[in-house]
ZAGUVO-384419 format. One record per atom (N, C-alpha, C): residue in three letters; atom name; x, y, z. Coordinates in steps of 0.02 Angstrom, whole numbers. Layout:
% residues N
R   gutor   zase       c1       c2       c3
R     ALA     CA        X        Y        Z
...
% end
This chain:
% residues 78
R   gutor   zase       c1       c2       c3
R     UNK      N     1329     5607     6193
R     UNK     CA     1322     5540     6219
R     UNK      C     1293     5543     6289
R     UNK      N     1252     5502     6309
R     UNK     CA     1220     5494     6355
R     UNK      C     1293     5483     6414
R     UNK      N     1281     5496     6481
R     UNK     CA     1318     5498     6554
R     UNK      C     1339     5421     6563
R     UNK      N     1269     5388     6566
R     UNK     CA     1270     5319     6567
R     UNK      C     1321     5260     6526
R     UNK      N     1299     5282     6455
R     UNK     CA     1360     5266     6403
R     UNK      C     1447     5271     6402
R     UNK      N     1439     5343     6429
R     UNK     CA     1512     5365     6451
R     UNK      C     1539     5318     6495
R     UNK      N     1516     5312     6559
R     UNK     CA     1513     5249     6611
R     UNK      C     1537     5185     6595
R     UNK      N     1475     5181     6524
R     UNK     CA     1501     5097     6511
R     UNK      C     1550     5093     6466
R     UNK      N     1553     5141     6416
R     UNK     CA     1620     5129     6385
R     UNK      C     1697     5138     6420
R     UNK      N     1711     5167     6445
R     UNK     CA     1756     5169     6486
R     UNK      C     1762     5129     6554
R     UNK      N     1705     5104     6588
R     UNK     CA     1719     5029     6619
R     UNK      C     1735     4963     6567
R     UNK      N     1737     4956     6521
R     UNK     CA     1753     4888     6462
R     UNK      C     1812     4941     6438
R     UNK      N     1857     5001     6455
R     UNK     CA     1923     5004     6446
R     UNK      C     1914     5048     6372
R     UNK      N     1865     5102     6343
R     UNK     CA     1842     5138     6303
R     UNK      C     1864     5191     6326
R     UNK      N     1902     5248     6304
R     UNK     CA     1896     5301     6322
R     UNK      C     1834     5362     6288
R     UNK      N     1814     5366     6315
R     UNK     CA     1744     5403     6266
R     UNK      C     1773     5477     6261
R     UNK      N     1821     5510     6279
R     UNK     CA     1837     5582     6266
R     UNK      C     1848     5573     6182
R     UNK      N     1823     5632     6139
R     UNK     CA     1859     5648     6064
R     UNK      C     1788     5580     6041
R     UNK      N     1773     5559     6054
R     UNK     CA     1727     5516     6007
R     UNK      C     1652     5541     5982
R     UNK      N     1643     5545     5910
R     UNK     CA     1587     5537     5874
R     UNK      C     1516     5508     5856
R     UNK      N     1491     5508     5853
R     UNK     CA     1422     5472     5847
R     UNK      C     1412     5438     5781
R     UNK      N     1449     5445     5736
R     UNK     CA     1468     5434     5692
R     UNK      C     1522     5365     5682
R     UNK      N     1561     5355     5739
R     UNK     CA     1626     5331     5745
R     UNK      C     1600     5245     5741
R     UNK      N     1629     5207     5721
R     UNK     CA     1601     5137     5686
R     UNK      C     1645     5089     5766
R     UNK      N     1583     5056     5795
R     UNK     CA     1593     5033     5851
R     UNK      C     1670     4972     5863
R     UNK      N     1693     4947     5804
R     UNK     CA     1716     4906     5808
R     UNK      C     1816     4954     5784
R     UNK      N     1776     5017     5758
R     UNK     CA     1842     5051     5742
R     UNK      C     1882     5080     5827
R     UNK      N     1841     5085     5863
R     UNK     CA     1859     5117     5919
R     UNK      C     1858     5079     6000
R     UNK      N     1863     5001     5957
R     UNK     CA     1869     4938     6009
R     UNK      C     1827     4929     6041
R     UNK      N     1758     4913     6027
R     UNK     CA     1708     4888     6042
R     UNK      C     1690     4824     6017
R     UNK      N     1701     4754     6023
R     UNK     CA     1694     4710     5995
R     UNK      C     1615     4689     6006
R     UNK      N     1603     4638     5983
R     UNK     CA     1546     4595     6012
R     UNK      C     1555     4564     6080
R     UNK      N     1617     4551     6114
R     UNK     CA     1603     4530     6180
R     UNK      C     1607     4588     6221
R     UNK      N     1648     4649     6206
R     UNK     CA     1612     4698     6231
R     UNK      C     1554     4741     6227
R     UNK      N     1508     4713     6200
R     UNK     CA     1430     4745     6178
R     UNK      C     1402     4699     6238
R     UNK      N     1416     4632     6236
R     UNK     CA     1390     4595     6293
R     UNK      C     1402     4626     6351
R     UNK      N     1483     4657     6361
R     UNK     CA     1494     4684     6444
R     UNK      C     1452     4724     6445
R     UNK      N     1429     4778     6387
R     UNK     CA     1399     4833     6425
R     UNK      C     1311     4820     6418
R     UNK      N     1315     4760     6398
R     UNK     CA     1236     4761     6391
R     UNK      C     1230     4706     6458
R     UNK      N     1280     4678     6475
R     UNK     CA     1253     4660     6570
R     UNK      C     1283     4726     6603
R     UNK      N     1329     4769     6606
R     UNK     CA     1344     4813     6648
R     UNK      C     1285     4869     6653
R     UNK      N     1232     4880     6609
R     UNK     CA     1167     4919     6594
R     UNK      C     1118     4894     6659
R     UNK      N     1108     4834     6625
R     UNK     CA     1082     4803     6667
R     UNK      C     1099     4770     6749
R     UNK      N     1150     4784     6761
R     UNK     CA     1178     4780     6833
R     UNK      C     1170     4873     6847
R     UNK      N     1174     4910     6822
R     UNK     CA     1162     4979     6856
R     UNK      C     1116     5006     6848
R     UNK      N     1062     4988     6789
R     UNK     CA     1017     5034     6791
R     UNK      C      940     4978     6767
R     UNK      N      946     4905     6791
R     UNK     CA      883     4862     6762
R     UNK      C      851     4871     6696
R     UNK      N      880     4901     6653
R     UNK     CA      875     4888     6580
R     UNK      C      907     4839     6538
R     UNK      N      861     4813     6519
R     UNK     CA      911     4750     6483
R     UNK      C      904     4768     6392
R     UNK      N      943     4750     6351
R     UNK     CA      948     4766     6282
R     UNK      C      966     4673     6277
R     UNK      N      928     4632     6223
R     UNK     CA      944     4572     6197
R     UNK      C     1004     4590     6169
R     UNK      N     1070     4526     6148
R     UNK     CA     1126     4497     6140
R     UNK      C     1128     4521     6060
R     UNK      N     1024     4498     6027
R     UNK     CA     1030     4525     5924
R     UNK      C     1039     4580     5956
R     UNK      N      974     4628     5962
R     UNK     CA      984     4702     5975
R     UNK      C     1036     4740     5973
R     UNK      N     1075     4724     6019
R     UNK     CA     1143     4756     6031
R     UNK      C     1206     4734     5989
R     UNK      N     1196     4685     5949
R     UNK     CA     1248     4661     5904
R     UNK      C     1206     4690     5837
R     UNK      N     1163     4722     5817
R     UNK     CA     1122     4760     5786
R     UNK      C     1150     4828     5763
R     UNK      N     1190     4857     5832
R     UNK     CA     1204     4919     5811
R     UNK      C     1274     4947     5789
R     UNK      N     1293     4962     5744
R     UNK     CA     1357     4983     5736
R     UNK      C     1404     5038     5731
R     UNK      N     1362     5077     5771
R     UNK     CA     1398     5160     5743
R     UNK      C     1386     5175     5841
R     UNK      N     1433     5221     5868
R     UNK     CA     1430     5238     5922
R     UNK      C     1353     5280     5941
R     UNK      N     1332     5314     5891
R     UNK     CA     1269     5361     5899
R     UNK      C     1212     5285     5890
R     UNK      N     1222     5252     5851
R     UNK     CA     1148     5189     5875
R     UNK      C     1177     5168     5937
R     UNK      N     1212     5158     5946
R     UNK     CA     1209     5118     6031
R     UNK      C     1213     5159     6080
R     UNK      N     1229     5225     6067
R     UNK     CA     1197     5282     6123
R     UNK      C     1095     5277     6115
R     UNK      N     1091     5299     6051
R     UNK     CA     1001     5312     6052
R     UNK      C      980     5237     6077
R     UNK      N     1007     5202     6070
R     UNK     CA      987     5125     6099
R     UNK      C      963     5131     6175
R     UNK      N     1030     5160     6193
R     UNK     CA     1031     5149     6264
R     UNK      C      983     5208     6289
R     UNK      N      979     5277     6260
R     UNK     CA      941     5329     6286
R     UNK      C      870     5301     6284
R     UNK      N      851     5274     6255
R     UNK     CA      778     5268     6211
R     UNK      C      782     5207     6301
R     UNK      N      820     5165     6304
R     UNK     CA      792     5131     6346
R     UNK      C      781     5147     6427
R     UNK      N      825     5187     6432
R     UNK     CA      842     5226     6482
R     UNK      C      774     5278     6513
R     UNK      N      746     5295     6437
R     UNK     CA      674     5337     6455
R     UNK      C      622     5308     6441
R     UNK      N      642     5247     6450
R     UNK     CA      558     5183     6428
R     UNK      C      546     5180     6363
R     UNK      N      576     5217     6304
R     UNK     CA      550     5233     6240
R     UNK      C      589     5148     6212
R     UNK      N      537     5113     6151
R     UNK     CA      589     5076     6117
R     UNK      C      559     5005     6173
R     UNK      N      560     4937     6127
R     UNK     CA      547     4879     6143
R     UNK      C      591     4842     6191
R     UNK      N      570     4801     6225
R     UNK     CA      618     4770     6290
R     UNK      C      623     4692     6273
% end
């Protein structure tokens, strides 16, 4: 998992130690209003923004890491 990710999951109260890429976002307390925290907390630290579909799009911890990597290195639509 990306540094950044680690960051945001565990600021919205995620502990990211022991977690999978695999691991199903909503099994490991990630709701939809927390996809919102971390898709403004992205964008308050690093000016990347991910849309509200986009990010309610992904459901496995490894898509919303490559989400965030891909945006992180310019790769992937804004």
């Amino acid at each position: 998992m990306t540094h950044c990710l680690d960051q945001l999951l565990a600021t919205v109260g995620v502990d990211p130690t022991g977690l999978a890429p695999g691991d199903r976002l909503e099994e490991i307390g990630v709701d939809s209003l927390a996809l919102v925290e971390l898709s403004m907390l992205l964008a308050e630290q690093t000016g990347v923004t991910i849309g509200d579909d986009e990010m309610a799009s992904v459901s496995t911890l490894g898509a919303l890491d490559d989400l965030v990597a891909a945006r992180l290195t310019g790769r992937g639509t804004r």
